[in-house]
N, C-alpha and C positions, 0 to 999 in steps of 0.2 A: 732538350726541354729541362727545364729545372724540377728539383721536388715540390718547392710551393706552388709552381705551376700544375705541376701533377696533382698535387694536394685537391686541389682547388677545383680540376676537374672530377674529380674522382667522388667529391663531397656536392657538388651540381648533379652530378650523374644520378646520385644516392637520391637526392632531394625529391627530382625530378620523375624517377621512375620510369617504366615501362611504356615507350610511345613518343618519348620526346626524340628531338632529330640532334644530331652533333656535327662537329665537323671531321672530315673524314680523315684514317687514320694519316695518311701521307701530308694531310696541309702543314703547313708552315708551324704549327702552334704558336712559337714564342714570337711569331711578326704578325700574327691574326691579333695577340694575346696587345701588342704594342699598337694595333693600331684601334682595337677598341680601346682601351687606356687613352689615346690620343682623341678620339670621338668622343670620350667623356670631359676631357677638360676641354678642350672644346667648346661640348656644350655647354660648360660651366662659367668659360669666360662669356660666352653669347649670352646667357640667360642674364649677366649682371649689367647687361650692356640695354641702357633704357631704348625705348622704340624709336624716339626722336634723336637719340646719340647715331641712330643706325649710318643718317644723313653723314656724318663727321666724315672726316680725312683720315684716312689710315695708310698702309705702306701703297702705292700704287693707284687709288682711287678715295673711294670711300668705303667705311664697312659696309655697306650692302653688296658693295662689291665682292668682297673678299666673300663674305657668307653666301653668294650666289653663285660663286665660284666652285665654292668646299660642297654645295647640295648639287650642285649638275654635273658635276667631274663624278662623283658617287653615284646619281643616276648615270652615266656614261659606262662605269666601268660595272655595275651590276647588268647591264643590259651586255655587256663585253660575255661576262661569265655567262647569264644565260643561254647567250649564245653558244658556246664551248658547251656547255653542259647538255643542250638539247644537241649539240652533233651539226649547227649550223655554218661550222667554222669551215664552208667547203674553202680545199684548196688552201689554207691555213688562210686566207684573206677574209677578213667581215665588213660589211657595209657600214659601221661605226668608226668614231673617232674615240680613242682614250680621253683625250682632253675635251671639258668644257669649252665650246666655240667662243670668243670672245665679244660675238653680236649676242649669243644668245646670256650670255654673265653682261651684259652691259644693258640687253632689258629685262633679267634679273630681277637686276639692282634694283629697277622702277616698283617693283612689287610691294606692296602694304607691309610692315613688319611681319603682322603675323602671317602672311603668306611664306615669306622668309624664314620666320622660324620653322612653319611647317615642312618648306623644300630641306631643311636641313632634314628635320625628323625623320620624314617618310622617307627621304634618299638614303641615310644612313639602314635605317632597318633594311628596306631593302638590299640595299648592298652587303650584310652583314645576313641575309635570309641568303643569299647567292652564293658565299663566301660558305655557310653552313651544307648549303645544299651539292654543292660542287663534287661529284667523285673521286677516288682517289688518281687516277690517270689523268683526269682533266687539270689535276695540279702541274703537272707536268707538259703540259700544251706550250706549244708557241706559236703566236696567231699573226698577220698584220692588220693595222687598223684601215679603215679607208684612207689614210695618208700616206699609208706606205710604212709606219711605223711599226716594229716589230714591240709585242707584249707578250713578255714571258710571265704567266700568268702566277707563277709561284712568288715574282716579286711585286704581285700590286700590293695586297698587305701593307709590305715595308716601305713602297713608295705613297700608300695614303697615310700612314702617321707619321712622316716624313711633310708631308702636305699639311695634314690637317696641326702638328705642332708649329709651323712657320706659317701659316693663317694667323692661329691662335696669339702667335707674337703680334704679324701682321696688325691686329687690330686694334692693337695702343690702346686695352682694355683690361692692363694690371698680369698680364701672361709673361713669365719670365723664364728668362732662356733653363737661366737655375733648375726649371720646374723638367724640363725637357731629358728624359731617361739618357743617362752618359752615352750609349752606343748609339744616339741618335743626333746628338748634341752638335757634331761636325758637320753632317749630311744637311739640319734643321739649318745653321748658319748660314750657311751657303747661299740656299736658295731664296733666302731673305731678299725682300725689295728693300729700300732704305727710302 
């Protein structure tokens, strides 16, 4: 963890006082630390992006797509963690998928603007309440999804600002790779649709 990361927690902690909830000591910090950073630009490219631009062509669909993608993958994996955290991961297997289903991002998309903005909003908090709320053991899980897919729960973090930075490109809404933190800059490329 760095010192301005430290910094940083240490001056919230202060602010906040007695009763507020944190994230626990074992989490990731500096990939928690990167993937809010990524959920604020994020938000920042989505907020500038008008209601009716939503409709447009972006990498792989339209933006509705993409942003219906980024709020259900978040609810997906905040419902992952709950899981984990309440002790329901019997047998390391859970009845969830990590990924957003591509039927349920494709009626999404159909949703009113501000419904879409909203699936952003509340999936992120949530995910980001999950992420706080998590024990320190439960960082250290490894579960399968209903697919069979194995999630090591200490790299979802790093794989949602990983996500949520090549959306951001994704939506051909002024988001530039430039902006994208160097140690992520390789991993964000990649997974780009063109």
């Amino acid at each position: 963890m760095s010192d301005p990361l430290d910094a940083a927690r240490a001056a919230l902690r202060a602010r906040q006082g007695a009763g507020a909830r944190y994230d626990a000591a074992n989490a990731p910090a500096a990939d928690l630390a990167l993937a809010r950073g990524a959920t604020a630009y994020f938000a920042r490219i989505l907020n500038g992006i008008d209601d009716r631009a939503l409709a447009a062509p972006a990498a792989g669909a339209t933006r509705a797509h993409v942003v219906a993608g980024i709020g259900l993958t978040a609810r997906a994996q905040a419902e992952i963690l709950a899981s984990v955290r309440q002790g329901q991961a019997e047998g390391g297997r859970l009845p969830l998928h990590a990924a957003a289903d591509p039927d349920a991002v494709a009626l999404g998309a159909t949703l009113p603007p501000a419904a879409l903005r909203n699936l952003i909003f509340h999936s992120t908090v949530h995910l980001d309440v999950e992420w706080r709320d998590l024990p320190d053991a439960a960082w250290d899980a490894r579960v399968a999804d209903a697919a069979g897919t194995e999630i090591v729960i200490r790299d979802l973090p790093h794989t949602r600002a990983v996500s949520l930075w090549a959306a951001a490109l994704n939506l051909r809404a002024g988001a530039r790779l430039a902006d994208v933190p160097a140690e992520l800059r390789a991993a964000v490329a990649g997974p780009r649709e063109q």
